[in-house]
C-alpha positions as CSV (number, residue, x, y, z in Angstrom):
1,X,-152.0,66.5,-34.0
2,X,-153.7,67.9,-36.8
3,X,-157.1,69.9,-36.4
4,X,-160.1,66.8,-36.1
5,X,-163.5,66.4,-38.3
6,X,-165.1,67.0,-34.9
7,X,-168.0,68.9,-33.3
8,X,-168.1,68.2,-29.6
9,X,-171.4,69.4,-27.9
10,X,-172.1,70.6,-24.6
11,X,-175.4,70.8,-23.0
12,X,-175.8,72.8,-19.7
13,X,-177.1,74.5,-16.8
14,X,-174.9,76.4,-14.2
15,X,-171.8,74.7,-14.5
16,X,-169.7,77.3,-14.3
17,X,-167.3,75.5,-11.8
18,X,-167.3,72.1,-14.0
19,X,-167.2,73.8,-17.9
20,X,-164.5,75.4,-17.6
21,X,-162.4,72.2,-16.5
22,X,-163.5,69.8,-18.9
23,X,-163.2,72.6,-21.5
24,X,-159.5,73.0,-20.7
25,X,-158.7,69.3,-21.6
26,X,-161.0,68.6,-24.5
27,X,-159.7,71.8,-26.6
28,X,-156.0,70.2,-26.3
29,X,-158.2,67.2,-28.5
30,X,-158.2,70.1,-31.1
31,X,-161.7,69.5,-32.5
32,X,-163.3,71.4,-35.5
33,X,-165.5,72.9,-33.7
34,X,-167.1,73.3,-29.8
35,X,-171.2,73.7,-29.4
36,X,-172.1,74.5,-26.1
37,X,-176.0,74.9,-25.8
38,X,-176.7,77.0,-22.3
39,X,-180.6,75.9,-21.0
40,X,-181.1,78.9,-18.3
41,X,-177.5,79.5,-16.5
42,X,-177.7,82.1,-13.5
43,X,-174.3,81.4,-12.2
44,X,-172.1,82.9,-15.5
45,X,-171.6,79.9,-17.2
46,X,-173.7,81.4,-20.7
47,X,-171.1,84.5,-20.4
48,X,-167.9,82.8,-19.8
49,X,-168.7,80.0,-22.6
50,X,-169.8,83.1,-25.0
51,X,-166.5,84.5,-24.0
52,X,-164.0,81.4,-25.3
53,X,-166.4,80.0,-27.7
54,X,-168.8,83.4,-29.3
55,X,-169.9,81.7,-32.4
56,X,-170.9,78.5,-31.4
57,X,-172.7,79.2,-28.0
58,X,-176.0,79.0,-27.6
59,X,-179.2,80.2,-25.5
60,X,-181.9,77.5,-25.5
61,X,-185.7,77.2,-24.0
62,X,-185.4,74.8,-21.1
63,X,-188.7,72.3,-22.1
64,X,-188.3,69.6,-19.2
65,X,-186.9,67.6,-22.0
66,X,-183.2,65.7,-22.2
67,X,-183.7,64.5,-25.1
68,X,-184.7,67.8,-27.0
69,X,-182.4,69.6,-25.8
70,X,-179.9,67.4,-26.8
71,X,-181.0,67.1,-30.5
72,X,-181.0,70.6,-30.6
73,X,-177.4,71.1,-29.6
74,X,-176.8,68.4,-32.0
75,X,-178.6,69.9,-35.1
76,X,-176.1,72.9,-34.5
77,X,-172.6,70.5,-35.4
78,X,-171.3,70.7,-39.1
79,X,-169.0,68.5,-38.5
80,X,-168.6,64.3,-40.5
81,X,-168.2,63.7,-36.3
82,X,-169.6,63.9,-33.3
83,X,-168.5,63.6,-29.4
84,X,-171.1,64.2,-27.4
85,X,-170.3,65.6,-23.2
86,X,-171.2,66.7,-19.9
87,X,-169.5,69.3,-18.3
88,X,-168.6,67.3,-15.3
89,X,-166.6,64.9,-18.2
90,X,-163.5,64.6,-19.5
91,X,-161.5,62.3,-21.4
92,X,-157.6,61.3,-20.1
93,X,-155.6,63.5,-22.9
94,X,-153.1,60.8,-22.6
95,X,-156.2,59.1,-25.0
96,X,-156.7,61.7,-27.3
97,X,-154.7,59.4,-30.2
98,X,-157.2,56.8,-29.7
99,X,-160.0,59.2,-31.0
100,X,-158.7,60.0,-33.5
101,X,-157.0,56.8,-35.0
102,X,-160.6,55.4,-34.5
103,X,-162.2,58.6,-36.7
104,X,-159.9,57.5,-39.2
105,X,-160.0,53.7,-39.3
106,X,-164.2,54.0,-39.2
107,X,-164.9,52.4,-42.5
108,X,-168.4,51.7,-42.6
109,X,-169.1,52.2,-38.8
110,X,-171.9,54.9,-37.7
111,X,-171.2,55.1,-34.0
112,X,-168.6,53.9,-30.8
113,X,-170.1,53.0,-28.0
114,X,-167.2,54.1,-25.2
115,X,-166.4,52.9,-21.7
116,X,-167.7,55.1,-19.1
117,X,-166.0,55.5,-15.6
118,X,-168.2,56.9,-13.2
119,X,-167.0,58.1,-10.0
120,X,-169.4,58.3,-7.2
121,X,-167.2,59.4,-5.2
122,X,-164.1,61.8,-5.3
123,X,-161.0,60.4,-6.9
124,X,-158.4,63.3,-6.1
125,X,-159.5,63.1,-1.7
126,X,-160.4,59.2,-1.5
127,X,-157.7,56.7,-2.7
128,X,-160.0,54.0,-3.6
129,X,-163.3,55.6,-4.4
130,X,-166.1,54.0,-5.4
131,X,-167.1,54.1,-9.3
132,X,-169.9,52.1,-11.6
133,X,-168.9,51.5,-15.3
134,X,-170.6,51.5,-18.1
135,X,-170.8,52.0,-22.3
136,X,-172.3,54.8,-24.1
137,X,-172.8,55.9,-27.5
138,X,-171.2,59.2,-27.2
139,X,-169.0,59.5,-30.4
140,X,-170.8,59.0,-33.9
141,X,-171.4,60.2,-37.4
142,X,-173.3,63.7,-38.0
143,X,-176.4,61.8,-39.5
144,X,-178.9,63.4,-40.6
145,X,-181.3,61.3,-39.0
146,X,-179.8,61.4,-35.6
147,X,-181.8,62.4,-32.2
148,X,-182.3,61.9,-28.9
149,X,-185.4,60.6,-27.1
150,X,-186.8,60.1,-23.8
151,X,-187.6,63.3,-21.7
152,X,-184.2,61.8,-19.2
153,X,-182.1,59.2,-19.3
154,X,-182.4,60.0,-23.2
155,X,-181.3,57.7,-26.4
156,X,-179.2,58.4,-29.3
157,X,-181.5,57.0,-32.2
158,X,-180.8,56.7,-35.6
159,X,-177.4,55.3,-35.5
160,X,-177.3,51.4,-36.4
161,X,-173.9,50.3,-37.0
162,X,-172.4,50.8,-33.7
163,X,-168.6,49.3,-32.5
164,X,-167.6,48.9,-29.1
165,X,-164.2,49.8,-28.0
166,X,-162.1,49.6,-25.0
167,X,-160.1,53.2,-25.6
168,X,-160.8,56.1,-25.1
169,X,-162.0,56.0,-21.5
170,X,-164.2,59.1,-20.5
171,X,-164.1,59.6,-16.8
172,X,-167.5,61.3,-15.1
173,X,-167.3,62.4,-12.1
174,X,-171.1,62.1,-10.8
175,X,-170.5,62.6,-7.0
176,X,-170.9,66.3,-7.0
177,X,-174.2,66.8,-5.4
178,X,-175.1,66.3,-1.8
179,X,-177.6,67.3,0.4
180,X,-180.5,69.3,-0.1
181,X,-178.9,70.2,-4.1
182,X,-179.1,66.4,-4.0
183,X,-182.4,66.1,-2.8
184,X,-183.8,68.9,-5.1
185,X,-182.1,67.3,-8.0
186,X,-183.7,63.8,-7.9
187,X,-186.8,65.2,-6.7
188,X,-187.2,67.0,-10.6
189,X,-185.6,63.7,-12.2
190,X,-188.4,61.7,-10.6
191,X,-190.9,64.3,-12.3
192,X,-189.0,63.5,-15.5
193,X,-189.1,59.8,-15.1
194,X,-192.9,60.1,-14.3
195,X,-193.2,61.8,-17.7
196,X,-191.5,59.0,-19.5
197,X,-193.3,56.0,-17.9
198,X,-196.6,58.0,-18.8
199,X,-195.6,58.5,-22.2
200,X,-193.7,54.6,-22.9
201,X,-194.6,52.7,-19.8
202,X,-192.7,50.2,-17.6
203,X,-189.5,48.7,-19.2
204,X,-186.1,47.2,-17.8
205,X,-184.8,50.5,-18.0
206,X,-187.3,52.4,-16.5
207,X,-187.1,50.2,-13.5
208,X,-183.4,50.6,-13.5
209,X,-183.2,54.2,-13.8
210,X,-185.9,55.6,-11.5
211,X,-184.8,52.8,-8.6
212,X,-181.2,54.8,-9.1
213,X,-182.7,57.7,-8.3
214,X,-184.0,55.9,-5.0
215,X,-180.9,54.9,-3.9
216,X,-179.3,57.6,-4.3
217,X,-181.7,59.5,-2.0
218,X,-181.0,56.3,0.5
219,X,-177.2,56.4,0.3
220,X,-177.6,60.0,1.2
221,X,-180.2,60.5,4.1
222,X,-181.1,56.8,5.2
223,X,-184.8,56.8,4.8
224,X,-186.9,54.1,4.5
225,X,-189.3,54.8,1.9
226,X,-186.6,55.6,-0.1
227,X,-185.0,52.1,0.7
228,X,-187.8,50.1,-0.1
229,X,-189.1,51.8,-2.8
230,X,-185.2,51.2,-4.9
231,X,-185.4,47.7,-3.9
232,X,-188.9,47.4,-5.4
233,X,-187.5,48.7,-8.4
234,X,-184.9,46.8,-8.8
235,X,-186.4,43.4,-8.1
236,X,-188.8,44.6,-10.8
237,X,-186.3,45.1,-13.1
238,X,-184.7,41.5,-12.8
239,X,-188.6,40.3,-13.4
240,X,-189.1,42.5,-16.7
241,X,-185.8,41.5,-18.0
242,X,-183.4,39.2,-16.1
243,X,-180.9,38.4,-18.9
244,X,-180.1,41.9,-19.8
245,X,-176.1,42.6,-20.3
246,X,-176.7,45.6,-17.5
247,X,-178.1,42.8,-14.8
248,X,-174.5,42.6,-12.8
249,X,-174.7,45.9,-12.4
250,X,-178.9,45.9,-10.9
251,X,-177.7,43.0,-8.8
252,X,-174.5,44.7,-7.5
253,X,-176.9,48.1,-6.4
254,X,-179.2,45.1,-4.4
255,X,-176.3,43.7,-2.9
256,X,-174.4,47.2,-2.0
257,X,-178.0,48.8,-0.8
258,X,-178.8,45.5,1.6
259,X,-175.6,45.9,3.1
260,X,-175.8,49.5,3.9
261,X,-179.3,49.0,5.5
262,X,-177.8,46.0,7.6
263,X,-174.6,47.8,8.6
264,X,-176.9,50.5,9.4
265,X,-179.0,48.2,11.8
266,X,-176.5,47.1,13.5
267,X,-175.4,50.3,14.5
268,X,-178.2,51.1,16.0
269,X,-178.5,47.6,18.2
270,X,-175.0,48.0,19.1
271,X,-175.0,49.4,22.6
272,X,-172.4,53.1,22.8
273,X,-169.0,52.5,24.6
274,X,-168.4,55.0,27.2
275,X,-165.2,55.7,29.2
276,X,-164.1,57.7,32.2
């Protein structure tokens, strides 16, 4: 497979256990080029991606910002093509020829939108685990134009003429953190969020998005604040916009949420078996 019109960017923080991993797989895609923007690593990762990639990794001010940071790694690719990723991401290489026939069948399209598969829990110790799927714009044309907004959950803007496609999958495996990393990590996302609703308000999103970060904390440490706060949320959501393409997927977080609370009552009525 011949080299590919491609930048593929990276931005991260301490994921020196994850780069290296999704690295591996998305050099065999041969791209042009690799930008990995590094926001304030203190576990190696700015040293080991300086290592493999010295001209193209970068130190950046971290500014509480997705969305800047993002445009900043993307202002750095000189490449007709763009694949944006997370270092806990990776596409099946098995996929690799769908990239690239799309690249060069993209007469008059600005930007694919690609199936998402995220795993919330592990897929190499739990036979069935549990995933949620979704699109994203993730592969698109270096604009001039393009950036990112929104301080998290952050949009591509500036792309118009966008094509949904079935292939390539990328695979993100978003189970990683648990307890107190957990904890800490929705904790700053909710400070993020709080920025965004300040700054644009209350939208379907919004609703959708910070009642995630609710459940999450739920589905981890069973409080009820944090169960009736994601409800709230998400019935909020189906009020602001109730016809939106992503409203399976808010009802399907209501229905899995309800049953964990009432499996979890019913553990606690149900009297403890005891034998001699």
């Amino acid at each position: 497979m011949p080299t590919l019109a491609l930048s593929i960017f990276y931005v991260v923080k301490n994921e020196i256990f994850n780069l290296p991993k999704s690295l591996h797989l998305m050099k065999q895609l041969d791209p042009a080029e690799i930008i990995i923007l590094d926001t304030g690593s203190k576990d190696g990762t700015y040293e080991w991606a300086k290592s493999q990639f010295p001209k193209t990794t970068y130190r950046h001010k971290w500014k509480d910002d997705f969305g800047e940071a993002k445009t900043a790694a993307l202002k750095k690719c000189t490449q007709p093509w763009v694949l944006e990723m997370d270092a806990d991401e990776f596409i099946d290489s098995s996929l690799f020829g769908n990239l690239s026939s799309l690249l060069k069948a993209a007469h008059g399209v600005e930007g694919f939108a690609l199936p998402v598969v995220n795993f919330l829990q592990s897929p190499f110790h739990i036979s069935n685990p549990r995933i949620m799927n979704g699109v994203d714009i993730r592969l698109f044309r270096n604009l001039k134009n393009a950036y990112y907004d929104g301080y998290i959950h952050e949009q591509l803007k500036g792309i118009y003429k966008i094509y949904q496609v079935d292939k390539p999958i990328l695979f993100h495996l978003q189970y990683k953190s648990r307890g107190e990393d957990l904890k800490n990590k929705m904790e700053y996302y909710k400070k993020l969020m709080d920025k965004k609703t300040q700054k644009y308000g209350w939208n379907y999103l919004n609703y959708v998005h910070m009642s995630d970060i609710y459940r999450k904390l739920y589905m981890e440490f069973d409080s009820d604040k944090d169960y009736m706060e994601c409800i709230r949320l998400l019935k909020m959501a189906i009020i602001a916009n109730p016809k939106d393409d992503k409203m399976p997927m808010v009802l399907k977080d209501l229905e899995n949420i309800y049953a964990r609370r009432q499996k979890a009552k019913q553990a606690k009525k149900s009297p403890i078996l005891e034998t001699n």
